[in-house]
N, C-alpha and C positions, 0 to 999 in steps of 0.2 A: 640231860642238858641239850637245849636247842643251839644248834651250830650255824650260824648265816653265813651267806654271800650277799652283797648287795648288787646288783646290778645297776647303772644308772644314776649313782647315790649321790650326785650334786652336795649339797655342802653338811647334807646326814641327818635330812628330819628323817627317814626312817628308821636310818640305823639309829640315833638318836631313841626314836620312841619304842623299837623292837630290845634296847639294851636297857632301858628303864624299868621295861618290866620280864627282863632277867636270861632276856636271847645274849648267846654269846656272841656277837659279830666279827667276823675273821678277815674281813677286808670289804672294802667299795670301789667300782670300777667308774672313771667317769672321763667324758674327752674336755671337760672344764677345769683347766689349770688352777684358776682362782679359788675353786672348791678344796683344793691339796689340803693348804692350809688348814682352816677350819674345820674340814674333815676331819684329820688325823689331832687337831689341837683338843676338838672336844671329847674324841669318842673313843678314845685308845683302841683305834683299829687303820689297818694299813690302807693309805689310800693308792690305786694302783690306775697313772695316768694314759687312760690305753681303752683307743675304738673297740666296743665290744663284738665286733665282725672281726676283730685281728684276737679276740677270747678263744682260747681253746677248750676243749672238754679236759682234757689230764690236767691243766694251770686248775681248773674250778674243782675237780674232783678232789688233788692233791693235798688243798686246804684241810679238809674236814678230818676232826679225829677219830680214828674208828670205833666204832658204837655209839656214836652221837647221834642225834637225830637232825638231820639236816635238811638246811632249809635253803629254797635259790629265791632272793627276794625281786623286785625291779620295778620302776614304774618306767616305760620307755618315755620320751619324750612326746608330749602329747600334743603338741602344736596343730599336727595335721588334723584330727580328730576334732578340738575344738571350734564351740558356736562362734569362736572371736574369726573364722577363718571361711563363716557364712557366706556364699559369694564369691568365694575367691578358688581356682583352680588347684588343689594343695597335693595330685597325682605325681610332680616330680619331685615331691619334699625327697630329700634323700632322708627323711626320719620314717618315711614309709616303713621300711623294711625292719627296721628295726625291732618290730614283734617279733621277725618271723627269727631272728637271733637269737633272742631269749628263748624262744621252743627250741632250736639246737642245740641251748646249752642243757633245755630240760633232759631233753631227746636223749643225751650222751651220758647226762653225770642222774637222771634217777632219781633225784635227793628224795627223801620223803614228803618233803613240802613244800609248795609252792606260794606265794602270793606275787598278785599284781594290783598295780592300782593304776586309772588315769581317768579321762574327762569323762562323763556318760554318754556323750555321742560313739566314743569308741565302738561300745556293741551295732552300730551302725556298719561299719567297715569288715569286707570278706577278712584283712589281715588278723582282726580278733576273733572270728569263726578257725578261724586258719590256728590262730592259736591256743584256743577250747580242745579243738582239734585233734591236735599234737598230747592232748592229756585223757583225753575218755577213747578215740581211737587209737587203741594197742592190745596187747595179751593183757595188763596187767594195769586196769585202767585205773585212773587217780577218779576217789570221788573228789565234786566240784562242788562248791558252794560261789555264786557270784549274784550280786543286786547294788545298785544305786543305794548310795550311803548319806544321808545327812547327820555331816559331820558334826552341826551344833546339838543334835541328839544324844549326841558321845561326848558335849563336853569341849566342845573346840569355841570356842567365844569368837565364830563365822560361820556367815550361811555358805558355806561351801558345801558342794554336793560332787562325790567323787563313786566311780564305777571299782569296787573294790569284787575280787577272785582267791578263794584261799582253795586249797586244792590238796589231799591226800591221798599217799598210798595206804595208809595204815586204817583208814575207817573213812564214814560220813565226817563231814567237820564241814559248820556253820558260826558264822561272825556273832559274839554274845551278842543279847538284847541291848537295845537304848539305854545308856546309863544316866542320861538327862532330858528325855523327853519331856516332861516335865517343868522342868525349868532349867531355860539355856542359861549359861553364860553369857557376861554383859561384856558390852566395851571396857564402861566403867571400871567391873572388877577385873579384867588384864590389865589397862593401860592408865587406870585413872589415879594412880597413886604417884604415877611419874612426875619428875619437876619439870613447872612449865619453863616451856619455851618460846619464842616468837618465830615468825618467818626468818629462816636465815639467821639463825644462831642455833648455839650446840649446848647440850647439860657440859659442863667443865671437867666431868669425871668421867663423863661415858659418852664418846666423841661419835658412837652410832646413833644417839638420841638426838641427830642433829635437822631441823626441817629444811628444807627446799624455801628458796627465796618466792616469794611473789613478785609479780608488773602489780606496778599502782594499779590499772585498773582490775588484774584476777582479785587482789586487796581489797577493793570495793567490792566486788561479788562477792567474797566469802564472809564479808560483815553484814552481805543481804541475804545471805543464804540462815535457812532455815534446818533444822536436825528434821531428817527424813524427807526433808523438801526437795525440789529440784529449782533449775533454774528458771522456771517459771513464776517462783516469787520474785523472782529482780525487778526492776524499773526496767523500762521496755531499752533506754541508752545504753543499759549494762550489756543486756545479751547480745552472746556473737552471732558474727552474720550466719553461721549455717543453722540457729537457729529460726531464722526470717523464714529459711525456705523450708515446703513440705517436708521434705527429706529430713529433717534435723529436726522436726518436731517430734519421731518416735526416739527418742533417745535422752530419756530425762535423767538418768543418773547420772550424767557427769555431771561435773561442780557443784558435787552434794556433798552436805555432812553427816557424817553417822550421825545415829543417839549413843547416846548416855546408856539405855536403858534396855536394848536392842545387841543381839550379834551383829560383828562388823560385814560388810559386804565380804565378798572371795577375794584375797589377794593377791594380783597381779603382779607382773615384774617390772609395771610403773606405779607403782601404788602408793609412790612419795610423791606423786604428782597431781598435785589437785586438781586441772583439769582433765585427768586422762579416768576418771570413775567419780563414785561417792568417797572420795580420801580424805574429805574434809574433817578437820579435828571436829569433836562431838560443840567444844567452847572456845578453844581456841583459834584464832584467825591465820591459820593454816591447813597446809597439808599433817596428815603424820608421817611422824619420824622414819627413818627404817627402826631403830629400835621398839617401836612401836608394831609395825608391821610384822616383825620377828616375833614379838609377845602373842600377836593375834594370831598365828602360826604354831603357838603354844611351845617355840624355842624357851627353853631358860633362861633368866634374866642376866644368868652372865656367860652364855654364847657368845662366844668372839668371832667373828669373822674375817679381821685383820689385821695384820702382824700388829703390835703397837708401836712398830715404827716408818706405817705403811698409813696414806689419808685413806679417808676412807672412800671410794666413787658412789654417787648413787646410784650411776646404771649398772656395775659390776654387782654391788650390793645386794641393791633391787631384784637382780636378776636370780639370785639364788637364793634369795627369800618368797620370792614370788614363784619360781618353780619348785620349789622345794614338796615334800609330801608332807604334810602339819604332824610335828612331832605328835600329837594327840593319838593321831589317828593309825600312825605308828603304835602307840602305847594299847589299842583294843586291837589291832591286828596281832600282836603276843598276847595280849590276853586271852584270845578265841583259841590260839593254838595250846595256848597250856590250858586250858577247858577241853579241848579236845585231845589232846594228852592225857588227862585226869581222866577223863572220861572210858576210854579205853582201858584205863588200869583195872578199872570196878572189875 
């Protein structure tokens, strides 16, 4: 039996996807309160409210049952690393350090297994050299497997592409092959079975399937917007001014609609906002939902994220759907490991 820790585990696509296919998860550490809930409501594992620089080596070791085979999971927060941060100075993020955290808890507690996951710029920054590092430089070096991941290859109905690290003391171990190369998954087939809705109204039974209002004028734009278009099919009155200028001309995905036919864009922690990407519903004349955004995330259809006597916010929401690590991808991260388990038995 695989034994986890989560590091990082915001509201539990990992832990979510590493216990679907049959990891035991023993707890998630995370400094997002609003995550408690949800965490601990879907995933019968403890959620434990608390900076992982205030994490001890004996707290994480202590967990594990002995003869298990144990695993430190995490995706640190990837802000500073990201293309969205092009430009922009991100040396005093305090989320810097945060790799180098997760390598002290390697450092101390040994587990047999490691994974990580975050944006693919990461392998740009010395902090993920730094934390390669911490796992091949020692007496008793973990093998590493690490590569850029396209997630709709494995099945995630999104073009997201994530820098995924699995890492063992016990052997070689490598992420199984594409399970969808082939043929992705659609928008359609996550989200197209849902009942419509309009701008600014809710499904009556599932209050997270609710859209984001429109301005009369975004209104007009999303009924001129085209599936895979950008806002260059509008009437020239539609678009906004930082379109006019040079500057705003290379940035055509925003107030786009998906297709029908197509994996959805990467989702973000404003991804219910139709001008903040391509969020537009594929037929609908809106944004999608967050319950929509959670499906395309490959959450379960009845993930809850708020108490049911709590509204729901979209920026709280958003935020931990959009950062989250897509259950999916959670689900071939335990699958490579018990392949590589198996494997070792022969």
């Amino acid at each position: 039996m695989i034994e986890a820790v989560d590091l990082f585990c915001g509201v539990g696509g990992l832990t979510a996807g590493l216990r679907g296919e049959g990891v035991r998860v023993l707890a998630g550490y995370d400094i997002d309160s609003a995550c408690e809930f949800p965490y601990q409501e879907n995933n019968d594992a403890e959620f434990v409210l608390k900076d992982v620089t205030e994490v001890t080596v004996d707290e994480i070791r202590c967990r594990y049952t002995p003869g298990a085979v144990r695993l430190l999971a995490g995706c640190a927060p990837c802000q500073p690393f990201s293309t969205y941060n092009q430009g922009r100075d991100t040396s005093s993020d305090r989320k810097w350090p945060l790799l180098d955290q997760f390598a002290r808890l390697i450092e101390g507690t040994a587990p047999d297994l490691v994974t990580m996951e975050n944006v693919p710029d990461v392998t740009k920054h010395d902090v993920y050299h730094r934390f390669v590092a911490t796992l091949t430089d020692r007496p008793d070096p973990y093998h590493v497997w690490a590569g850029t991941v396209s997630c709709a290859d494995y099945g995630l109905p999104q073009r997201r592409k994530r820098h995924v690290l699995l890492a063992s003391r016990l052997g070689p171990v490598e992420l199984i092959s594409p399970t969808h190369a082939d043929r992705h998954i659609t928008v359609k087939e996550a989200i197209g079975a849902l009942l419509p809705v309009a701008a600014g109204e809710s499904d009556p039974i599932d209050p997270l399937h609710t859209a984001s209002r429109l301005s009369d004028i975004n209104m007009k734009r999303i009924r001129a917007s085209k599936p895979d278009g950008t806002w260059r099919d509008w009437p020239k009155r539609l678009r906004a001014a930082c379109h006019q200028k040079a500057s705003g001309k290379t940035y055509p995905g925003v107030y786009g609609r998906m297709s029908w036919d197509k994996p959805s864009p990467t989702m973000t922690t404003l991804c219910y906002g139709y001008g903040n990407g391509r969020f537009g519903h594929p037929s609908q004349d809106r944004a999608i939902t967050l319950r929509e955004a959670a499906l395309l995330q490959a959450f379960p259809p009845d993930y809850v994220f708020v108490p049911p006597d709590q509204p729901v916010h979209f920026r709280t929401v958003g935020r931990m759907i959009g950062n989250a690590v897509p259950v999916r991808l959670g689900e071939i991260i335990a699958k490579s490991l018990h392949q590589h388990l198996e494997q070792l038995s022969r």
